[in-house]
N, C-alpha and C positions, 0 to 999 in steps of 0.2 A: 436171753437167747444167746446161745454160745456161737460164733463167730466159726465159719465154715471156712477151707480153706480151698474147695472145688466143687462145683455144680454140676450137677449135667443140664444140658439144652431143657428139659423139661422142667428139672428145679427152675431154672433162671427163669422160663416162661410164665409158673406159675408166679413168684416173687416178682419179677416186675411186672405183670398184668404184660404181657408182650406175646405174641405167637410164635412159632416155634421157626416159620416162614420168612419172620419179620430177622428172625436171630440169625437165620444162616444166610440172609442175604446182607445184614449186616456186619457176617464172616468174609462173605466175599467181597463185600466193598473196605477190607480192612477197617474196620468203624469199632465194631469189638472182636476183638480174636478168641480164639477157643485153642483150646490143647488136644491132642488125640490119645486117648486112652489106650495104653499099651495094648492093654486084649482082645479089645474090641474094634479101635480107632474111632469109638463113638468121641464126639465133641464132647469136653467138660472147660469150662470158666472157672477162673481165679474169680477171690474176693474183690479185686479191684476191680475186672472186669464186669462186674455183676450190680458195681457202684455206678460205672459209665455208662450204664445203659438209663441208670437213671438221670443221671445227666444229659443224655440223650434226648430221652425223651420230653424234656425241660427246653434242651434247644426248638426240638419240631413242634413244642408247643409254642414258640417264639416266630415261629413261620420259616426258621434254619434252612435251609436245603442240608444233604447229605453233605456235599461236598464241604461246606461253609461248617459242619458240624467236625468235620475229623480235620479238618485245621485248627479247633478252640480244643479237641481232645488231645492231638498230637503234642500243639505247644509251642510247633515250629516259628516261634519267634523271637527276635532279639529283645522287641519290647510290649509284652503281651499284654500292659491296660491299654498302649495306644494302640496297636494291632486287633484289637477286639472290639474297643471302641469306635474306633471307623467302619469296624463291619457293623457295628449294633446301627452305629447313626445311617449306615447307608440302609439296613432292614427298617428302619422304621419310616425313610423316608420312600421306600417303595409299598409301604403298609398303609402311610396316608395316603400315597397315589391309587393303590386301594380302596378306598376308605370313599374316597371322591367320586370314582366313577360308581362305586354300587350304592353311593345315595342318589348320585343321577339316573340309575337304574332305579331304583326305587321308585324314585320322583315321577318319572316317564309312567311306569306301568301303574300307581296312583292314578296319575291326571288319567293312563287313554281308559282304564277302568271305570272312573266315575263317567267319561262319556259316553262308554257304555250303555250304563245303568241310565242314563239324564235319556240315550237315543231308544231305550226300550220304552222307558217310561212313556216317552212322547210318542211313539209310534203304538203302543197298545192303549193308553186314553184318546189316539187322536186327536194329538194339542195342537188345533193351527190356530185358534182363535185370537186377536191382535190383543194385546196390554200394555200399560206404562209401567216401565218399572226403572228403580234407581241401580244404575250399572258401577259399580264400585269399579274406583281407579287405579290402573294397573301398568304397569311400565313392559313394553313391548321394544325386542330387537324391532327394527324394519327398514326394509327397500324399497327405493321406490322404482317402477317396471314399465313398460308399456305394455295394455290388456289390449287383445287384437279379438277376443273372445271365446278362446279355447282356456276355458274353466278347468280340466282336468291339469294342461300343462299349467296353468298359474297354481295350483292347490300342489299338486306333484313338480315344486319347483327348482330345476337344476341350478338356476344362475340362483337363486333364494341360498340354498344348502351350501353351494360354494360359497356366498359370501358368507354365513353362517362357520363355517370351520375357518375361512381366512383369519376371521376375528377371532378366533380363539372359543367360540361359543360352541353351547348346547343347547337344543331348543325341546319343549316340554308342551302339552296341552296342545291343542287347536289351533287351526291354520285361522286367521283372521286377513281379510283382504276389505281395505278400505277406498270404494269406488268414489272419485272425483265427484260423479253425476251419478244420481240416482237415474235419471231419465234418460241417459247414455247408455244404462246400465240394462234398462228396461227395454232398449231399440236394440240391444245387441251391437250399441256401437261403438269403436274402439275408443281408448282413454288413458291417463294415468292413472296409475293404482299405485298403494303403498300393502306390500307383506311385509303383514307383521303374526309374530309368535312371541312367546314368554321363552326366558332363556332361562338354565341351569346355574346353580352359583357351584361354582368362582364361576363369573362370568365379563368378556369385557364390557366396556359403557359405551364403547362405538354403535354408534345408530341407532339410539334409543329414542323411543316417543311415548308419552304417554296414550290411552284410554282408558274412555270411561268418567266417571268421575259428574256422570249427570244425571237428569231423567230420560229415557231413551225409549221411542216403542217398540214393542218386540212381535216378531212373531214366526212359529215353525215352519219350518217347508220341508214337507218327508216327499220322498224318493226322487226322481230323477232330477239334477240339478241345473239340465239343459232346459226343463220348463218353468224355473221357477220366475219369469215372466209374469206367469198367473198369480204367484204368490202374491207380487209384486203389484201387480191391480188392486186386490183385494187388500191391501197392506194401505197403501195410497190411501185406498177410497174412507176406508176406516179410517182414518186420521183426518181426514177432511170433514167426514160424517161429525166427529168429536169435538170439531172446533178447534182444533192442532195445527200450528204451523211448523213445518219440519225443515231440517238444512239444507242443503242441496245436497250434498252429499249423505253415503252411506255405509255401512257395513256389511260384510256375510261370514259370520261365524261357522266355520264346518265340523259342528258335532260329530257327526261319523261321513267317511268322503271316500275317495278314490286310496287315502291310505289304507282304509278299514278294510275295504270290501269294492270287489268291482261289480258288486251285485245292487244295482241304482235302487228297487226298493226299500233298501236298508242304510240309504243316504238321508241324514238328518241335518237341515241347517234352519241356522238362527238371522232372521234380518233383523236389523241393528239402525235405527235413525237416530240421530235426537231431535227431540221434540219442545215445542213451548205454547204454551195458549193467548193466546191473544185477550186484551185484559178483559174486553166483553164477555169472555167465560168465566172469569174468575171470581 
């Protein structure tokens, strides 16, 4: 192929795969210059300029901005490995800052998806029935709060979310709230509580606790979560019925809650005890 010595905008468009749009706005941002044809004053490109578009398009495949691209074309430096090299080191370290928050984005819309699909499932089988099941152990940011017993503001929680970004975290999956007293909890009567959530990596270690990590019985509570009193009966009584001695304390897992939806029949949570039998059942 024999080596051209001028293009017009159309040649160059078709030869670098580039629009014709893309070229004369990269005329007016001085990034590649064109010539005006004597007869016409159409644009035509030099061979060089026709090479720097490929080069171009190499930087914006690098995540370049414009600006940042006709300063590595121009040249304008006294020392152009270190001059470029500080620009590369600093693009890459905005690429991983990048990189971090769209796996925490990821991660987010993973977890609130699967609860989803866990709060449709439960709510079209109509799962409330009680079980024992082994709760894998998991490491939770958490605070500890006083509950006065407005549920909405503990699950939708401001002083939680500030201490949450003071620490430098991000938090992921289900609000979990760990009641002192089960039977506190049952009277509507105030107490300490601990929120906790699962945080995003990089994450700090400040305020960490574990759960989980035992046999625990379970059971669903769909829709309104100012009733789940009843839950709460029926959750009891099963466990007594089984020959189960339970902690004092409790958990409420919120599948889908006041973040999801302000629409209370499509509120799904999980009571969370642990459990153990006393040896006459064993």
């Amino acid at each position: 192929m024999s080596k051209k010595t001028q293009y017009s905008i159309g040649e160059l468009s078709q030869i670098c795969n580039v629009s014709k749009k893309a070229l004369r706005f990269y005329d007016e941002k001085g990034l590649i210059s064109s010539l005006r044809h004597d007869c016409n004053n159409y644009r035509v490109y030099t061979h060089d300029e026709m090479l720097n578009v490929l080069v171009l398009k190499y930087y914006k495949q690098m995540g370049f901005k414009l600006d940042e691209m006709k300063d590595f074309l121009t040249g304008n430096s006294s020392n152009i490995p270190n001059f470029m090299g500080e620009a590369f080191d600093r693009k890459l370290a905005e690429i991983q800052k990048e990189q971090v928050a769209l796996r925490r984005s990821e991660e987010s819309l993973r977890d609130w998806r699967g609860l989803l699909r866990e709060a449709e499932l439960v709510i079209a089988k109509g799962v409330t029935e009680v079980s024992v099941r082994y709760v894998p152990q998991e490491e939770f940011l958490f605070q500890e709060q006083p509950f006065e017993g407005d549920i909405k503001s503990a699950i939708i929680n401001a002083r939680f979310m500030d201490y949450v970004e003071k620490t430098g975290n991000a938090i992921t999956g289900p609000v979990h709230i760990h009641f002192s007293s089960m039977k506190s909890r049952m009277n509507g009567e105030p107490q300490p509580v601990q929120i906790l959530q699962k945080t995003l990596p990089p994450h700090s270690e400040a305020g960490r606790t574990s759960f989980g990590g035992c046999m625990m019985a379970s059971c669903y509570h769909i829709g309104d979560i100012e009733r789940i009193h009843e839950t709460y009966e029926r959750f009891i009584s099963w466990i007594s019925r089984h020959g189960y001695t339970a902690d004092e304390d409790c958990f409420e897992r919120y599948v889908t809650d006041y973040w999801t939806t302000s629409n209370c029949t499509g509120h799904v949570t999980e009571l969370l005890v642990k459990v153990d039998r006393p040896k006459a059942f064993r």
